[in-house]
C-alpha positions in Angstrom: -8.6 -21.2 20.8 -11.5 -20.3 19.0 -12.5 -16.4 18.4 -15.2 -14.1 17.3 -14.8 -13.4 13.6 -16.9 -10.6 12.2 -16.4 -10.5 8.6 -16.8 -6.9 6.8 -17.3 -6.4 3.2 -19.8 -3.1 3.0 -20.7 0.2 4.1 -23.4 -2.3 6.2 -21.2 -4.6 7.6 -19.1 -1.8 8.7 -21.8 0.3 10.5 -23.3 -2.8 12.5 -19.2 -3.7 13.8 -17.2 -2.4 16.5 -14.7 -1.1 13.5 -14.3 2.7 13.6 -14.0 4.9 10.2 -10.0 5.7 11.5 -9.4 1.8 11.9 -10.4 1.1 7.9 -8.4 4.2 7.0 -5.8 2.8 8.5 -6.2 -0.8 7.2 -6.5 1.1 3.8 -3.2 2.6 4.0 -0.4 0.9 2.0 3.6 2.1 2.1 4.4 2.5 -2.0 7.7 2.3 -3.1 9.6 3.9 -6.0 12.4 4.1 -7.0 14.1 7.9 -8.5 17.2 7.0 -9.5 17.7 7.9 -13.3 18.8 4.8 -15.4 19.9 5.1 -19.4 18.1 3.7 -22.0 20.4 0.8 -22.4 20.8 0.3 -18.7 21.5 -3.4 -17.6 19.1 -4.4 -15.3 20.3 -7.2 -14.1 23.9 -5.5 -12.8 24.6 -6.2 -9.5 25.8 -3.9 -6.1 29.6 -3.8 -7.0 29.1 -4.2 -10.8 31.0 -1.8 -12.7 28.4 0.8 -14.4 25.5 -0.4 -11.0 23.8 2.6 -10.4 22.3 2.8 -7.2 18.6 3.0 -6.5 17.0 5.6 -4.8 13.5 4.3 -3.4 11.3 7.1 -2.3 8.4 5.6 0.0 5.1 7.4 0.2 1.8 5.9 2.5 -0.8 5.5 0.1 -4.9 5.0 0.6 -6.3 2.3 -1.1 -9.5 4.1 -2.6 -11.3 0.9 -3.8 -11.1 0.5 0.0 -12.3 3.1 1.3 -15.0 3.2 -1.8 -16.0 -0.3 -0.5 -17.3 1.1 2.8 -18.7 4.4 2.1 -15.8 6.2 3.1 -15.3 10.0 2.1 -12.2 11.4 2.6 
């Protein structure tokens, strides 16, 4: 089955689709993860869960915008 594609890639595209400013934010939003755990220097990298001297990560996620995004489309936040 064959569907309607709208393709938008400005500020122009954007005001002549059925796309609303909250659905771009919301495209534009990304999940970003880190990780807090605090390693040595010397801390072997590749050590496995169950290794003796593995340290445990601790991944932090935070939702992110993309701004180059939002930039693309005229989008003030």
């Amino acid at each position: 089955m064959r569907g309607n594609v709208n393709i938008v890639n400005t500020a122009d595209d954007l005001e002549s689709s059925t796309i609303t400013r909250e659905q771009v934010i919301a495209a534009a939003t990304i999940k970003v993860r880190t990780d807090a755990a605090v390693y040595p220097d010397d801390y072997d990298t590749t050590l496995k869960e169950g290794d003796e001297g593995y340290i445990e990560p601790d991944y932090q996620y935070d939702e992110k915008i993309d701004q180059a995004v939002l930039d693309r489309f005229g989008i003030i936040l």
